[in-house]
Structures are given as C-alpha cells and as structure tokens.
C-alpha positions as CSV (number, residue, x, y, z in Angstrom):
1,X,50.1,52.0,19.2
2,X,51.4,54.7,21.8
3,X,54.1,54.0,24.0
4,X,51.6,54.4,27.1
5,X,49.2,51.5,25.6
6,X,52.1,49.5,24.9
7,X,53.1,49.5,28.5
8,X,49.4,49.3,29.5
9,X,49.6,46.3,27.2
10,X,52.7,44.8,28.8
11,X,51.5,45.4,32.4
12,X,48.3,43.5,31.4
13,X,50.1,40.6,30.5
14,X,52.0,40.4,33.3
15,X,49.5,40.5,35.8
16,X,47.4,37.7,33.4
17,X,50.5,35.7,33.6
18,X,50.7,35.9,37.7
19,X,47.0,35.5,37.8
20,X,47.0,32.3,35.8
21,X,50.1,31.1,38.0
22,X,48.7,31.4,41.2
23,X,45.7,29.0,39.9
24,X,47.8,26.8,39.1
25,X,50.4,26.4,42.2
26,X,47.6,24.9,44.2
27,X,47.2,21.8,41.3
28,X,51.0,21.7,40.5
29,X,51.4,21.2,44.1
30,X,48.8,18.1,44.6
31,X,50.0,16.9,40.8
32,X,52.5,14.2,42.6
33,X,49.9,13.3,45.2
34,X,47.3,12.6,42.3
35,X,49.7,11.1,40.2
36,X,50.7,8.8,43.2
37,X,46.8,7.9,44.0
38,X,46.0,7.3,40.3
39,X,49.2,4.4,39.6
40,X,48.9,3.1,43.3
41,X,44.9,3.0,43.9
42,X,43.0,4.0,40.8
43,X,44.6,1.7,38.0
44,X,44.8,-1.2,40.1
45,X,40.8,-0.9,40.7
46,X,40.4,-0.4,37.1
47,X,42.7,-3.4,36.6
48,X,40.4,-5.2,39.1
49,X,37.6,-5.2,37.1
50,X,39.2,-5.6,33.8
51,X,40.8,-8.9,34.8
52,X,37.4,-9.9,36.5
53,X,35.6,-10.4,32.5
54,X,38.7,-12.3,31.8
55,X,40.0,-15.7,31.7
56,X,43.4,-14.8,33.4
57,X,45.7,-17.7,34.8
58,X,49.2,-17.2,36.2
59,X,50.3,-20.3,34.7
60,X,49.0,-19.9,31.4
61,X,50.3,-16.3,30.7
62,X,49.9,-16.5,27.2
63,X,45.9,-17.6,27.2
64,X,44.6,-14.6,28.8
65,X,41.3,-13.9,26.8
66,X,38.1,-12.1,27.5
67,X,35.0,-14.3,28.5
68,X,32.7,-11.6,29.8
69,X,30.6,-12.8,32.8
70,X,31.4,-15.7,32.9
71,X,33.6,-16.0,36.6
72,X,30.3,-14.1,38.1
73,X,28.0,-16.7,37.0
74,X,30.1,-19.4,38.3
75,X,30.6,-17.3,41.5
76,X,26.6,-17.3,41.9
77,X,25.2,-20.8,40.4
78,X,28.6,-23.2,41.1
79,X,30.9,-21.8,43.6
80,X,29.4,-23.4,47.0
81,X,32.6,-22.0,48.5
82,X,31.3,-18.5,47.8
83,X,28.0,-18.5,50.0
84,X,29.8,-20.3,52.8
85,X,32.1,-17.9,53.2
86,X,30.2,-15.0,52.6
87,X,27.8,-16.6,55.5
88,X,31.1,-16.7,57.8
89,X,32.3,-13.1,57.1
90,X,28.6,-11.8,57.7
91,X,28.4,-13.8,60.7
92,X,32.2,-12.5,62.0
93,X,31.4,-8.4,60.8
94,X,28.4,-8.7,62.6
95,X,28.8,-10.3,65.9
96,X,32.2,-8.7,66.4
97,X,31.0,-5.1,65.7
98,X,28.0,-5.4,67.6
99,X,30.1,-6.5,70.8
100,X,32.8,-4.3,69.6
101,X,30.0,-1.1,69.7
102,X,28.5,-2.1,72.9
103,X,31.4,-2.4,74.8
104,X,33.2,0.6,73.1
105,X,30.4,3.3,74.4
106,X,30.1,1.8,77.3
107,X,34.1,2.1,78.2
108,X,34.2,5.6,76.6
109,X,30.8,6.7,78.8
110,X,33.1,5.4,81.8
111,X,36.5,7.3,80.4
112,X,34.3,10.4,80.4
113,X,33.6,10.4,83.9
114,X,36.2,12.0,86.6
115,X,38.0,9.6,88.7
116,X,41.5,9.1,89.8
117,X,44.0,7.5,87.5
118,X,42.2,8.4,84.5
119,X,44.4,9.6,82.1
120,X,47.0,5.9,82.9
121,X,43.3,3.8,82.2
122,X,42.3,5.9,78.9
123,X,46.0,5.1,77.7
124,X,45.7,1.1,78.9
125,X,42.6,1.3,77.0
126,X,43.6,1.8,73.3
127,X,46.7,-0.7,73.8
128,X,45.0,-2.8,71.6
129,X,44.6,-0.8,68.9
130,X,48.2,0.0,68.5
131,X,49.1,-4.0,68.1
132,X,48.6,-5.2,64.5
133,X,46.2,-8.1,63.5
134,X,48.7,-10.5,63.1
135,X,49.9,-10.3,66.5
136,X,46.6,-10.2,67.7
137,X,45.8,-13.6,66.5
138,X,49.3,-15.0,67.8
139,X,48.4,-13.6,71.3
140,X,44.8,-15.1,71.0
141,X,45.6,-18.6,69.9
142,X,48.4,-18.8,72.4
143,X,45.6,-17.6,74.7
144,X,43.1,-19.7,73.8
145,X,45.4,-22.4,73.8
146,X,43.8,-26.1,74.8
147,X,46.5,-27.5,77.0
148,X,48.2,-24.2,77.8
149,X,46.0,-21.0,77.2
150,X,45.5,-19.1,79.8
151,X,41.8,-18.7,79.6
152,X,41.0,-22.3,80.2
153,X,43.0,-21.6,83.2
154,X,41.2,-18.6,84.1
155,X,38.2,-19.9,83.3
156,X,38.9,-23.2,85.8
157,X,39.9,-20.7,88.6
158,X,36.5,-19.1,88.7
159,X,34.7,-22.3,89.1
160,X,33.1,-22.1,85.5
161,X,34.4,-25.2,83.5
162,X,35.7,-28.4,85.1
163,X,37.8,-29.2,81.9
164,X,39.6,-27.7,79.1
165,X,38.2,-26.4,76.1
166,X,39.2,-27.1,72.6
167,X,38.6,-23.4,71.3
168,X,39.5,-24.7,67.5
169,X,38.2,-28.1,67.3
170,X,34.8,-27.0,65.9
171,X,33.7,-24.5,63.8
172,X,31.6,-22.6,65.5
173,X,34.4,-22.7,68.7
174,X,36.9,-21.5,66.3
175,X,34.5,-18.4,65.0
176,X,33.9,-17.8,68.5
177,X,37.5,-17.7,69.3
178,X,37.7,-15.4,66.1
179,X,34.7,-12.8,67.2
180,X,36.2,-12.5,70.9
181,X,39.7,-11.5,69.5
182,X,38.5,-9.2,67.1
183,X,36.1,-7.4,69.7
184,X,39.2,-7.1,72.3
185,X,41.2,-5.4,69.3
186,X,38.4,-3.3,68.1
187,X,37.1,-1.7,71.1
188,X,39.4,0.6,71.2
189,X,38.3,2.2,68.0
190,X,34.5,2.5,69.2
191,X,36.3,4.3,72.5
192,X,38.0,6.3,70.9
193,X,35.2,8.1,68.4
194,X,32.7,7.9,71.2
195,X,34.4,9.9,73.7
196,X,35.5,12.6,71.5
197,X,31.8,12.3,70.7
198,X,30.4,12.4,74.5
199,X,32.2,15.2,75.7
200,X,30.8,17.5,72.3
201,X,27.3,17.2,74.2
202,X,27.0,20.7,76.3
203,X,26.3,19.7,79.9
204,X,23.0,22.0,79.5
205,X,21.1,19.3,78.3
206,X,21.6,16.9,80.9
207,X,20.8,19.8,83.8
208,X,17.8,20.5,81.9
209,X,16.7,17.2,81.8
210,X,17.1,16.2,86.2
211,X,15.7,19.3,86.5
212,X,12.7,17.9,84.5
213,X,12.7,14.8,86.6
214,X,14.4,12.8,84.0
215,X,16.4,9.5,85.6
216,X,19.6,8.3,83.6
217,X,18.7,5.7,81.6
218,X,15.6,7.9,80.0
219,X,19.2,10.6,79.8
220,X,20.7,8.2,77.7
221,X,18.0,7.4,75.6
222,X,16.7,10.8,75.0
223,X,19.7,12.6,74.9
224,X,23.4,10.5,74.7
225,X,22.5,8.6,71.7
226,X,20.5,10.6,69.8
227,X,23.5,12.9,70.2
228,X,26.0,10.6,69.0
229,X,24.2,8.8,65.9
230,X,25.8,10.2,63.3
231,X,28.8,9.2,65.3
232,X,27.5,5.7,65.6
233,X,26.8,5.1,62.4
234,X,29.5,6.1,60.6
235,X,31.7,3.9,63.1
236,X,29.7,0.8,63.0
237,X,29.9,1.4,58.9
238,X,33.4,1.7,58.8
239,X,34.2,-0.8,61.0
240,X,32.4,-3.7,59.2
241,X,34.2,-2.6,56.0
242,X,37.4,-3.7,57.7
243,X,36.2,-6.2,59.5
244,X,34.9,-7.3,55.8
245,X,38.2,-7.0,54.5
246,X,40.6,-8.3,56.9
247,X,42.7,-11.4,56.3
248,X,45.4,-11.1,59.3
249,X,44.1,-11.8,62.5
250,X,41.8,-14.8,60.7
251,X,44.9,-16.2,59.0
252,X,47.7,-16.2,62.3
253,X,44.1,-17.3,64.4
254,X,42.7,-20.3,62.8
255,X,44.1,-19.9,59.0
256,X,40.4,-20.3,57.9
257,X,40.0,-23.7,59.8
258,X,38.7,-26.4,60.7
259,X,37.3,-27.5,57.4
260,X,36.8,-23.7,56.1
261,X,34.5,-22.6,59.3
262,X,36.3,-19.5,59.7
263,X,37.4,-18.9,56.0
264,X,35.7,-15.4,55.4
265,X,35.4,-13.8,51.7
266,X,38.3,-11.8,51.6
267,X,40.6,-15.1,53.1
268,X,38.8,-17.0,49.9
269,X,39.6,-14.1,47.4
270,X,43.2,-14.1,48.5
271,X,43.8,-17.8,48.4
272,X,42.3,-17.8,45.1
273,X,45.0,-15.3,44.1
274,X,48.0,-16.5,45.9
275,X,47.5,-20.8,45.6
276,X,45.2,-21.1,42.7
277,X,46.9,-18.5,40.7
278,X,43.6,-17.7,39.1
279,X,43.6,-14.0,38.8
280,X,40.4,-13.6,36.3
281,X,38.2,-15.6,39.1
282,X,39.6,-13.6,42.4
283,X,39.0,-10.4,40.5
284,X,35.8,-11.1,40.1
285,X,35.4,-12.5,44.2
286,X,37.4,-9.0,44.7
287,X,34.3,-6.9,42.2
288,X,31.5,-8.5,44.4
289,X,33.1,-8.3,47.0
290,X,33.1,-4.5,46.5
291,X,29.8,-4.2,45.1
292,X,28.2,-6.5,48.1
293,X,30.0,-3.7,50.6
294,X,28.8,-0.6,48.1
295,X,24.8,-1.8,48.7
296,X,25.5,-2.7,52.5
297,X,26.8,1.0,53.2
298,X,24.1,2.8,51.1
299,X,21.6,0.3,52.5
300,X,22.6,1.0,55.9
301,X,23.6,5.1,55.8
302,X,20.0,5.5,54.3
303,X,18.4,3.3,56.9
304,X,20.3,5.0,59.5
305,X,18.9,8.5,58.3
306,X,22.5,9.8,58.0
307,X,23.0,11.1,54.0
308,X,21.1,14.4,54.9
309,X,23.3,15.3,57.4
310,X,26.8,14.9,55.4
C-alpha cells in the first residue's frame, strides 16, 4: 500500500471515528436521564405487577411465593371493599371534573376579556393551584367546620340555612365536602389550559360570524368549543387521572370517613400497603387500578374523536 492510500486510509478512519461519535453524544448525554427513569419508574412498574401474582406479606418475608391470579379473583368475586370504592372514586373524578371544567372555561372566557385590574385577578385566580392537596383539605375542613367553619357562617348571613350543617356526618355530606374542595383547587388548571387555548382562536372568525348575524351563544357553540376540543379533552382526561389517583386532599379532608363514604381506590390501595402490610394484594388494587384508567382514556380519547389529530 502507497503512502497516499495509507493516509487516505488513516483520514477515513478518522472521520468514521467522529462520525460515529457525534451519534452517539446525543444518547451518552440522555444515558443518566434513562438510567434514572428506568430504576425510579420503570422497575418499580415492573415490580408492580410481579408482586401482584404473588402471595407477598410484610410480616411473613420469608413466604413470598407465586399464586398467579389469585389476588384479582378475590379483588372481583370477594372484595366488597373494592366496588365501593371504586363507586366513590368514579363518583368524586366525575362530579369534581365536571364542575372543575365548567367553571374553569368559564373563568378563563372572562380572564380573556379586557378590563381593569386584569393581570392582579388572573394571578388571584391560580392561587389555588400553587397550595398542595394536603393543605387544601386542612383549609376545607377548618372551613367546613360544624361549630366554627366559616361557611355555615356565610351561609347563615345570606339567609340560606337557619342552623349549622354537619358537612361530615354523612356520607354523601362528606363527598360533597370532598367534590367542592377539589373543584376550588382544580379550577385553576381548567383556566389555565383554556385561556392559552381562547386567545389561539384568530379574531376573524368571530367578525365573520356577527357579520353573518350570528348571536353569542350560537359563537360559542359553533366556533369557541369546537376550537378548543382537543383542548378539552385532553384536560378533562388528565385531570380524572389525578383526580383517580390522589390520596392527599381525601386523607387531611375526611381520612376516608364516615364508615368508608369517602374512601376512594387509590386511599384503599394505599391502606392496604401501609396497615395491612399486604403488598401481593395492593399490587394487584394498584394493576387494576391502572388497567381500569388505561380503558377509561382510550374509551374516552376515541369517543372524543381526538387520536387522529395527535
């Protein structure tokens, strides 16, 4: 080989070398990230579902064995527990996202609008969202207090109760109570995604449409929403997926009381975890719990029209 091809040669290398280096900065760079993502999120799924075909007891560490479907058959044909409160956390995602979607477009279509002392009532208006669940449910059960709260006090002032009401001495009071807190915390969320959503429309639309003789509500029937579904939908989604998961605000509210009436899913799965010690059982709570929130979203985001437009 002549000097010249062996330079040629050497070159050629080289430039493989850098070549082969620069496709692989980008990976080496998100390598911690993934490895971080895969021991913190994906293993612990994994484990999840491992621990969900076992018979896995914290106080019997040594008996851990396989039983197969065992805790999902139970969950179905023996567990009463299980549709009670599954009926409580469908009843809570519901109600408060409903009330929480209403009243979040319809603060963010007012936020939109030009008046004075805007930009102080936008920044009032997603207080709650910066105040964590747990205080939430301190404030609101102070609030709601029987002898004390200041709503039965309110609520006296205007003329609409002649005594105090026991917000917790019933079930249904207590998910009520539970609902209302959860929509005054939520809002904010709904108002948030909605006005960034409002002011995307162009203005052309709406001209077009009083120039056509159209009134406002056929404007935001025929125009505002259909603008914003996508929006809508994937906000609704994600906010019953947290609702559906969240534990604080229920626990420092009612702690699942009276007798349960306000014990959701995910308040069962970690009870079962943290006082019965019976990890095989709330994995398998945890995997339906999962699977029940996998069908809802697909159910829904292919009701709602919305997989051909992400």
């Amino acid at each position: 080989m002549s000097k010249d091809q062996t330079a040629i040669s050497a070159v050629s290398k080289k430039g493989m070398r850098l070549h082969y280096r620069k496709l692989a900065t980008p990976y080496l760079m998100l390598a911690p990230m993934l490895a971080f993502v895969l021991v913190f999120m994906i293993w612990p799924i994994i484990n999840v579902f491992i621990m969900s075909v076992e018979e896995y007891k914290i106080t019997k560490p040594n008996d851990r064995h396989f039983i197969g479907l065992e805790n999902f058959i139970q969950i179905f044909t023996k567990d009463d527990l299980f549709w009670r409160t599954l009926g409580n956390t469908l009843v809570y995602a519901v109600i408060s996202v409903v009330f929480q979607c209403v009243l979040g477009f319809w603060l963010a279509y007012l936020l939109t609008r030009k008046f004075k002392g805007r930009g102080i009532v936008r920044a009032l208006a997603l207080v709650p969202w910066a105040v964590a669940g747990l205080m939430v449910g301190i404030i609101w059960n102070l609030m709601l207090g029987q002898t004390y709260g200041v709503i039965n006090d309110l609520l006296q002032r205007v003329g609409l109760i002649d005594t105090n009401i026991s917000w917790f001495s019933s079930a249904s009071m207590a998910m009520l109570a539970a609902c209302i807190a959860n929509v005054w915390r939520g809002i904010p969320f709904f108002t948030i995604s909605f006005m960034s959503a409002l002011v995307s429309i162009p203005d052309d639309l709406y001209e077009s449409a009083r120039i056509d003789g159209a009134n406002a509500p056929t404007m935001m029937f025929r125009i505002t929403i259909p603008m914003i579904k996508d929006t809508i939908i994937f906000t609704t989604l994600l906010r019953c997926i947290w609702t559906f998961n969240a534990v604080d605000l229920i626990i420092a509210l009612t702690d699942g009381g009276p007798n349960r009436g306000t014990t959701t899913l995910a308040l069962y799965t970690m009870r079962t975890f943290t006082n019965s010690y019976d990890y095989g059982y709330a994995s398998a709570l945890a995997v339906v719990s999962t699977i029940i929130m996998l069908v809802v979203a697909f159910v829904y985001i292919k009701f709602g029209k919305m997989g051909k437009n992400v």
